[in-house]
VOPAGU-2260 file (C-alpha; in pm, 1 decimal, decimal comma):
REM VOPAGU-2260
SITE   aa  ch    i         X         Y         Z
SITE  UNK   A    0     680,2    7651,2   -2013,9
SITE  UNK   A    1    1011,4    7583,4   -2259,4
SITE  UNK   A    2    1065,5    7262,6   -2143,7
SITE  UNK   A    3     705,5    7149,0   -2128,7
SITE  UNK   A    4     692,4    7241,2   -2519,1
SITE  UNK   A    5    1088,0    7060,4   -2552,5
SITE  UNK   A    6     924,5    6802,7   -2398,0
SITE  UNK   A    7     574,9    6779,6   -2644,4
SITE  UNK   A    8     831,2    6828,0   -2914,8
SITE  UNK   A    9    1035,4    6503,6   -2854,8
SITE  UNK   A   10     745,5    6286,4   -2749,1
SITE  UNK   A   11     555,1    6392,5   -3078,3
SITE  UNK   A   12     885,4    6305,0   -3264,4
SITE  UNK   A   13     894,3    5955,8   -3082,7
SITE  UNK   A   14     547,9    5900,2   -3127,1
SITE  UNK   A   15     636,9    5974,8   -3540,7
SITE  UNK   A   16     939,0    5760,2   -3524,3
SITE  UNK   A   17     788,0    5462,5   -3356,4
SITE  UNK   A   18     458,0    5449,8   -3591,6
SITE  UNK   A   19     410,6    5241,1   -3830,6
SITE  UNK   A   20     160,2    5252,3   -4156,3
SITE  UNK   A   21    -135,8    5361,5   -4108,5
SITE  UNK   A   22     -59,4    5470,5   -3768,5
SITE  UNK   A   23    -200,8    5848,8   -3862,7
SITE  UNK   A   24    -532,9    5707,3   -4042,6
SITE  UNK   A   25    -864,0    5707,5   -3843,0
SITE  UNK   A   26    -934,9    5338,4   -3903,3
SITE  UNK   A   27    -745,5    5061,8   -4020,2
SITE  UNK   A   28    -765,1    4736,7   -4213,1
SITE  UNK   A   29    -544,7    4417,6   -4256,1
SITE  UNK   A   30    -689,9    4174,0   -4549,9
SITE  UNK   A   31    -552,0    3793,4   -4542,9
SITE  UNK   A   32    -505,8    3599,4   -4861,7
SITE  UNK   A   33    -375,4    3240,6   -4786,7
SITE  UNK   A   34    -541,9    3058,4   -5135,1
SITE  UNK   A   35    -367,0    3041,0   -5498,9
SITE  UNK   A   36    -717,3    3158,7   -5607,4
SITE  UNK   A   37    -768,8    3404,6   -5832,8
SITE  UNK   A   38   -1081,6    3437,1   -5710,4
SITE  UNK   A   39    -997,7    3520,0   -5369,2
SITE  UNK   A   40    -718,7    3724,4   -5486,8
SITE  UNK   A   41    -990,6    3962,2   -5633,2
SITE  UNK   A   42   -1204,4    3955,2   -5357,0
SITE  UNK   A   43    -954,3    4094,4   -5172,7
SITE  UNK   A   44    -868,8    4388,9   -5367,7
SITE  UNK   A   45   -1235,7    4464,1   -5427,5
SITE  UNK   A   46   -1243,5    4493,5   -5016,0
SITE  UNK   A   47    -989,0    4698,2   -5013,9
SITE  UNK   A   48   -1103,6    4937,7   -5301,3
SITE  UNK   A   49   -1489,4    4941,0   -5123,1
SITE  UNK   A   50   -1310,9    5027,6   -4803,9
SITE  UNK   A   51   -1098,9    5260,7   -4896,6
SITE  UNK   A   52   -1410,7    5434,0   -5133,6
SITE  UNK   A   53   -1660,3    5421,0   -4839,7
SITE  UNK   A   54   -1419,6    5618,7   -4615,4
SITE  UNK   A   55   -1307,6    5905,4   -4895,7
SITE  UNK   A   56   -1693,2    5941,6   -4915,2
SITE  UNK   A   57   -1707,2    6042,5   -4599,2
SITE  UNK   A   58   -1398,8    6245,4   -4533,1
SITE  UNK   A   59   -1215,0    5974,6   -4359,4
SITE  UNK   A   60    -890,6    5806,6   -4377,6
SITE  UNK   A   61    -811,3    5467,9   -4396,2
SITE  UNK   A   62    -499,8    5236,3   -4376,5
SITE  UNK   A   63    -536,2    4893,8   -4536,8
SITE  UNK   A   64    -291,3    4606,5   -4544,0
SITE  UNK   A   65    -327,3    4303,5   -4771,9
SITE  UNK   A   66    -122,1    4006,8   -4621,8
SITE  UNK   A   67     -49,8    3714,1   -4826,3
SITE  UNK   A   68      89,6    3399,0   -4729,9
SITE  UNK   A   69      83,2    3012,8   -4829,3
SITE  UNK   A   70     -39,6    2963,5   -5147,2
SITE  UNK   A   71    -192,0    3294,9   -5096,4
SITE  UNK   A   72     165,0    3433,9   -5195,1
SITE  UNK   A   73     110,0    3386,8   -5569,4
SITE  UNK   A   74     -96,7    3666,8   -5534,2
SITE  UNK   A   75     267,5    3871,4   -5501,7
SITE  UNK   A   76     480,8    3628,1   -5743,9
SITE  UNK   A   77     637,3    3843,6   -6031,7
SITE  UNK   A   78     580,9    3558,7   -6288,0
SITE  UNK   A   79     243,1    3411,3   -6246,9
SITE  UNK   A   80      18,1    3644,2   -6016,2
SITE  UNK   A   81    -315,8    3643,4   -6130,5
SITE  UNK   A   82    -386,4    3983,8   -6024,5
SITE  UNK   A   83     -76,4    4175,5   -6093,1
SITE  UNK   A   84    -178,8    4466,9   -6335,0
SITE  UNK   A   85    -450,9    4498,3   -6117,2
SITE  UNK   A   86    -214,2    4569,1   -5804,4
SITE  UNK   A   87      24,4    4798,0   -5997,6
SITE  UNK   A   88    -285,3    5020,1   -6074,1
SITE  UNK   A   89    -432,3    4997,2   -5723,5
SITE  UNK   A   90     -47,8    5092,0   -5586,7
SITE  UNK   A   91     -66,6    5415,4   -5807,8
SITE  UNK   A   92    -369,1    5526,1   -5691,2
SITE  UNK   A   93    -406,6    5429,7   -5334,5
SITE  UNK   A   94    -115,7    5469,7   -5163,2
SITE  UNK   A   95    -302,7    5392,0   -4808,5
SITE  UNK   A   96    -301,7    5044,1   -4936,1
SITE  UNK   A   97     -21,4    4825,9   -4886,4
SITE  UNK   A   98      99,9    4419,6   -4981,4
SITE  UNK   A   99     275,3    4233,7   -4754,9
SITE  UNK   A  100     472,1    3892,2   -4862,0
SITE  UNK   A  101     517,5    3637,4   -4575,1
SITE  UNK   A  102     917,9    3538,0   -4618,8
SITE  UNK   A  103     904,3    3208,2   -4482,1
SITE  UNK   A  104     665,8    3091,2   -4752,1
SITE  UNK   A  105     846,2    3311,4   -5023,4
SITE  UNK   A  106    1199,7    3134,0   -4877,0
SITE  UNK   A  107    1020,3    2798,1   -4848,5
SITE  UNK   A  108     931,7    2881,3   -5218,9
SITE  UNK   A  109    1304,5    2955,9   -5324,1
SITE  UNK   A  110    1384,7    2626,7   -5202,5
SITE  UNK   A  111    1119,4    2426,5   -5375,2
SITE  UNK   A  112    1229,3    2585,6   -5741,5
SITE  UNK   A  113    1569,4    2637,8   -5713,7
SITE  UNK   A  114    1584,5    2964,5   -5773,6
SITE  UNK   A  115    1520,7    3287,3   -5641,0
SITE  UNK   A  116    1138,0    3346,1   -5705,9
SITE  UNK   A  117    1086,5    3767,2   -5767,1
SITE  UNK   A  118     820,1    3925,4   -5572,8
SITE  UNK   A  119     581,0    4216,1   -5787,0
SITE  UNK   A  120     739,3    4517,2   -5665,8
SITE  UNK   A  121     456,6    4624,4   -5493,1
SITE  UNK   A  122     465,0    4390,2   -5227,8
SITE  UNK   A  123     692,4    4445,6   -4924,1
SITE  UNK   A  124     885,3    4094,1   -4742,9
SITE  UNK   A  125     747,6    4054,6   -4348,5
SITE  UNK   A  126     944,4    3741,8   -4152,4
SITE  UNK   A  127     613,7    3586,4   -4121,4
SITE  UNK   A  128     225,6    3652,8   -4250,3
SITE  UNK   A  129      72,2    3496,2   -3971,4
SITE  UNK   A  130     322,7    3720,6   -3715,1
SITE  UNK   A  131     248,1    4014,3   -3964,5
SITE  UNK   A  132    -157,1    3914,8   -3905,2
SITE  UNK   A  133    -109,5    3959,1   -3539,7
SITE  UNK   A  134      69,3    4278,4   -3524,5
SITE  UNK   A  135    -169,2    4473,9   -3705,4
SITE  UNK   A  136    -434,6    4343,4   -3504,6
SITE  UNK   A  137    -254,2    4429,1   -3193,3
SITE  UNK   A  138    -213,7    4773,8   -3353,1
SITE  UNK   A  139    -617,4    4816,0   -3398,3
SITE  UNK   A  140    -658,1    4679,5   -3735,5
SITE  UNK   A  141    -960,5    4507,5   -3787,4
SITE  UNK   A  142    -900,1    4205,1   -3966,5
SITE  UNK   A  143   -1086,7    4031,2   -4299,4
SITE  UNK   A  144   -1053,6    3715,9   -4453,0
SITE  UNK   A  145   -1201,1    3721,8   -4756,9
């Protein structure tokens, strides 16, 4: 009987280790934004605010990912995002929701300007948006494009 529990205790400590955002939530969400439109930019964050609303209503939990990449990055650029206030309130009140920054634009970026562009510090760096995209999908997140 010990090392059956030993045994539930290190597997629920892997399981911990090994999972990512959202991993505990009982439905999950992964938003792409891949247009320098402000437009678009909001529409995203107003799915992800609805979302995240419906699902406190009813007692759930819900993990939500907005992915920008492309133009879609300006939506995370320190210095001309169109939507930043709006993200730095959204990050203080819904922690489920997260921004991820595609690197190879953001580096493909740095290059272009000569000079290191700052991200909002909301938004987390992935290697790639597209890569990012797929992951979370393979991890049960339903994807939107808004």
């Amino acid at each position: 009987m010990r090392t059956l529990g030993i045994a539930a205790a290190a597997a629920a400590m892997l399981m911990a280790i090994n999972a990512g955002h959202g991993a505990e939530a009982q439905h999950r969400l992964a938003i792409q934004v891949d247009q320098n439109d402000p437009a678009i930019m909001n529409l995203a964050l107003n799915n992800a605010g609805n979302v995240k609303k419906y699902y406190k209503s009813k007692g759930e939990t819900v993990a939500i990912e907005i992915v920008a990449f492309g133009p879609g990055l300006a939506m995370f650029l320190a210095d001309r995002s169109p939507v930043r206030n709006r993200i730095s309130a959204m990050s203080l009140e819904d922690p489920e929701i997260t921004f991820s920054a595609c690197a190879n634009t953001h580096a493909a970026l740095d290059k272009k300007e000569g000079r290191k562009v700052p991200l909002i510090d909301e938004a987390s760096e992935v290697p790639s948006g597209v890569v990012r995209l797929m992951e979370l999908q393979d991890e049960g997140y339903a994807y939107v494009r808004p």
